[in-house]
N, C-alpha and C positions, 0 to 999 in steps of 0.2 A: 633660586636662593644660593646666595654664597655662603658655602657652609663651613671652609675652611674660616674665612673671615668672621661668621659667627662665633665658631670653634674659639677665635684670638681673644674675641670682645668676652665671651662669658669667660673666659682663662684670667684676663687681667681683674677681673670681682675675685680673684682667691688674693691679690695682694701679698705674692712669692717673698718679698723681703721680709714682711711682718711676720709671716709664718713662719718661715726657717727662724727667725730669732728666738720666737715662741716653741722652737724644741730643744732650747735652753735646758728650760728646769727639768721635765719630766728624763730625758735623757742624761743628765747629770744625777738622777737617783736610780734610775737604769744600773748607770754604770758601776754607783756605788754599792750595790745590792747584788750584783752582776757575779762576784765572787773569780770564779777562775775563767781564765781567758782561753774559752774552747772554741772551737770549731762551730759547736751546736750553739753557743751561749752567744758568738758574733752573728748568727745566723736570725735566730730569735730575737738579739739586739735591735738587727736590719730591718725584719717584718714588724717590730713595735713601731719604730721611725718611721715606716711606712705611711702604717695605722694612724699614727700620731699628726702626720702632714695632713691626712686626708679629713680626718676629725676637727684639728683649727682653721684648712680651707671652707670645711662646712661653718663653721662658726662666723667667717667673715661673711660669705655667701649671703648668707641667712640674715647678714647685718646690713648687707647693702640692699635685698629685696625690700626689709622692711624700710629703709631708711624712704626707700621706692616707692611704697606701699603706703606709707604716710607721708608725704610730701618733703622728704626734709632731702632729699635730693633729685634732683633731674632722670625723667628716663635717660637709661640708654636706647639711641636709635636703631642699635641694631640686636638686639635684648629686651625678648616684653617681661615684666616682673613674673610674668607665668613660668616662663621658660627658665628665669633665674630659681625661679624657687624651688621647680623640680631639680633642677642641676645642684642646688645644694642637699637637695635631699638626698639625690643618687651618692652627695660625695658622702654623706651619714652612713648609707648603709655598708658603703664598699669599706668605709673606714672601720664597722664596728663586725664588718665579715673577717677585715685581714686581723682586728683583736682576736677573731672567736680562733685562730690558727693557735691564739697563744696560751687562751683558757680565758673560763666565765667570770674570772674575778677583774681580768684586763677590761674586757665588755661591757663588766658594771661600773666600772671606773668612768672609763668612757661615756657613758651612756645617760652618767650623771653630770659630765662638765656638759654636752649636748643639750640635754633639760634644761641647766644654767644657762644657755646661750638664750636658749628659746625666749626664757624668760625677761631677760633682758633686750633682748633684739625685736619680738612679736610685737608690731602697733596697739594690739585689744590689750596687750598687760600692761607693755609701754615702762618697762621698770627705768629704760635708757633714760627718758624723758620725766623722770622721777628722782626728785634730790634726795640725797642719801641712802635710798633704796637702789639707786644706779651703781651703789660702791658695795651693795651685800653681793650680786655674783663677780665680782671681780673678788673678793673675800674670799668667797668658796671654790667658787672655778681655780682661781689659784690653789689651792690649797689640795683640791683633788684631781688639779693638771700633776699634780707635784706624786700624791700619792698614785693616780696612772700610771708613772713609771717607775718607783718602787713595787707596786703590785706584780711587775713583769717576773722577776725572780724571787722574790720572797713576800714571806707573810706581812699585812700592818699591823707594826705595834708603834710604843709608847716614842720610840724612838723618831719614828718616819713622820708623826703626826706634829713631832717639836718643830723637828725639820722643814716642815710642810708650812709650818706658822711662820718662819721666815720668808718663805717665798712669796708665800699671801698677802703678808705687810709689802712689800716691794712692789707685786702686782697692783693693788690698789691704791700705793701711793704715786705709781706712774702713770695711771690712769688720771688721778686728778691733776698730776701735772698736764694730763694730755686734754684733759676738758679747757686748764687753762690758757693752752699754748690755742683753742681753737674756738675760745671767746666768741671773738666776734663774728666768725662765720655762723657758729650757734642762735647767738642772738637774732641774727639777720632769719633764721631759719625758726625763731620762735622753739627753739629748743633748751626744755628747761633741763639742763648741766647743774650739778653745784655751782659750781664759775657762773652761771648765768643766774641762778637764784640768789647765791650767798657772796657773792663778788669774786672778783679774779684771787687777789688777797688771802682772803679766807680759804678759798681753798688752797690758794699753794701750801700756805700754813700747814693747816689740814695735811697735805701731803709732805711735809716735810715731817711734823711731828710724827706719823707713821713711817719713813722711813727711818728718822731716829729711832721708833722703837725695833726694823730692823735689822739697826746695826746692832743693837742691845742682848737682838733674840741672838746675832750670831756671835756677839761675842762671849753672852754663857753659852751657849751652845759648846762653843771651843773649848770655855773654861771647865766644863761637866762631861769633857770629854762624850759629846753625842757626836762629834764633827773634830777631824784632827785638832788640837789647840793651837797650833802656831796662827788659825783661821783670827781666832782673838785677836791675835794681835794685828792681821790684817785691820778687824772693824776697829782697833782705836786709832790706827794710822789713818784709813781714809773716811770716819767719819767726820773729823776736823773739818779733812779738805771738801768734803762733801757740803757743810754746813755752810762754808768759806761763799761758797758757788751759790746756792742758795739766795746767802745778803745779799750777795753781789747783783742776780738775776732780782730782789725785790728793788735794790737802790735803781736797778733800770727797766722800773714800774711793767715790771713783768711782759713787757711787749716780746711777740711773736718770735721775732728771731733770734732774743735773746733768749727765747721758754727753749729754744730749739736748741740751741749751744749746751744750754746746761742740761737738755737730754743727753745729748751725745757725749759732756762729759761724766754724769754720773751713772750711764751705760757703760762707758770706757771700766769706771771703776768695778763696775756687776762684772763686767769680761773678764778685769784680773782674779777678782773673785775665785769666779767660776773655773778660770786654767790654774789656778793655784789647787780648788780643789781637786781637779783631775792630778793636777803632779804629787800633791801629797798621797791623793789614792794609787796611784803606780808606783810613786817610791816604797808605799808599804807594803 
């Protein structure tokens, strides 16, 4: 057995570029909850990010075993689904060992976007392959990927949980842009998406009206001062041009590479976002 080459094939099922993205949210409330910039407080930072990597590579793991496990992808030749499944398991635990370094309320955080995954990922629940119930853990999973890295340094309140509702609408409206950008491989695979139930259309809608609301959540968010306010004025500036992309991606009947373009530009917009939050929290 070639174990190095094993070792390559089960590494590329964590899907490195999707995950590093995905330590967006939780470490942007990390940081803002993070208070003084210590020694100990970077160090704790470093072991949540750890945590955090190991916990969304189990999440993919566990999406491509089942994807495996129910026919809706090809084996891999050199990965039996047994072997994947353990490996996403191992990455569960080592992920929810390096929380327990940081306390049982990181763990529990943790421990419930995991569940989330399960359920949505597991062939016998099958929630993926279930319309409209494929978008409640991305709902939640969002929402408590978000409070994860709030919980790192401080308690949840009324504040983190507003906070937490913007990320949630974002996560679940890129999701259904990402059912729609993958229509027709779906289809082909008898995989009931929103998009493949309710039409490509429908959903984008669907995910655009959720994104509209948001921009809505972040711009009181700013205005009620939970989130510095200048953030407001971000969401009325780029949710125009948000919208703009949107028509544009419907008038060129939603095919693939144009779903793809308007990822990447209203990701570009989530990026200034997210570095505008970070400079407003250092400048204060």
């Amino acid at each position: 057995m070639n174990t190095p080459l094993h070792s390559r094939a089960l590494l590329r099922h964590i899907r490195f570029d999707e995950v590093i993205v995905l330590q967006g949210t939780p470490l942007m409330r990390a940081l803002f909850s993070m208070g003084a910039v210590t020694t100990a407080n970077l160090e704790t930072l470093l072991v949540f990010l750890i945590g955090s990597i190991l916990l969304v590579a189990h999440v993919f793991t566990l999406n491509d075993w089942a994807d495996i496990a129910h026919g809706l992808k090809a084996a891999d030749p050199l990965v039996s689904s047994r072997r994947l499944f353990w490996f996403s398991l191992f990455l569960l635990i080592a992920g929810l060992l390096v929380f327990s370094l940081i306390g049982a309320r990181v763990v529990f955080f943790g421990a419930i976007v995991a569940v989330l995954g399960f359920f949505y990922s597991h062939p016998k629940l099958n929630f993926k392959g279930t319309p409209i119930a494929s978008s409640l853990p991305h709902l939640l999973g969002g929402t408590f990927h978000f409070l994860l890295g709030y919980a790192v340094f401080t308690e949840i309140d009324q504040r983190g949980v507003f906070i937490a509702l913007f990320f949630a609408l974002t996560f679940v409206a890129g999701h259904l842009n990402h059912e729609v950008r993958d229509f027709e491989l779906d289809q082909k695979t008898n995989a009931r998406t929103n998009a493949v139930a309710f039409g490509k259309k429908p959903s984008f809608i669907a995910g655009l009206v959720l994104f509209s609301c948001a921009y809505l959540c972040l711009f009181l968010l700013g205005w009620f001062r939970f989130v510095p306010r200048p953030l407001s004025f971000f969401a009325a500036v780029f949710y125009p041009l948000h919208l703009y992309w949107s028509l544009r991606a419907l008038r060129g009947q939603l095919e693939p590479g144009i779903v793809d373009r308007f990822q990447v530009q209203y990701r570009a917009l989530y990026a200034v976002i997210g570095i505008g939050m970070l400079c407003f929290l250092f400048y204060k």
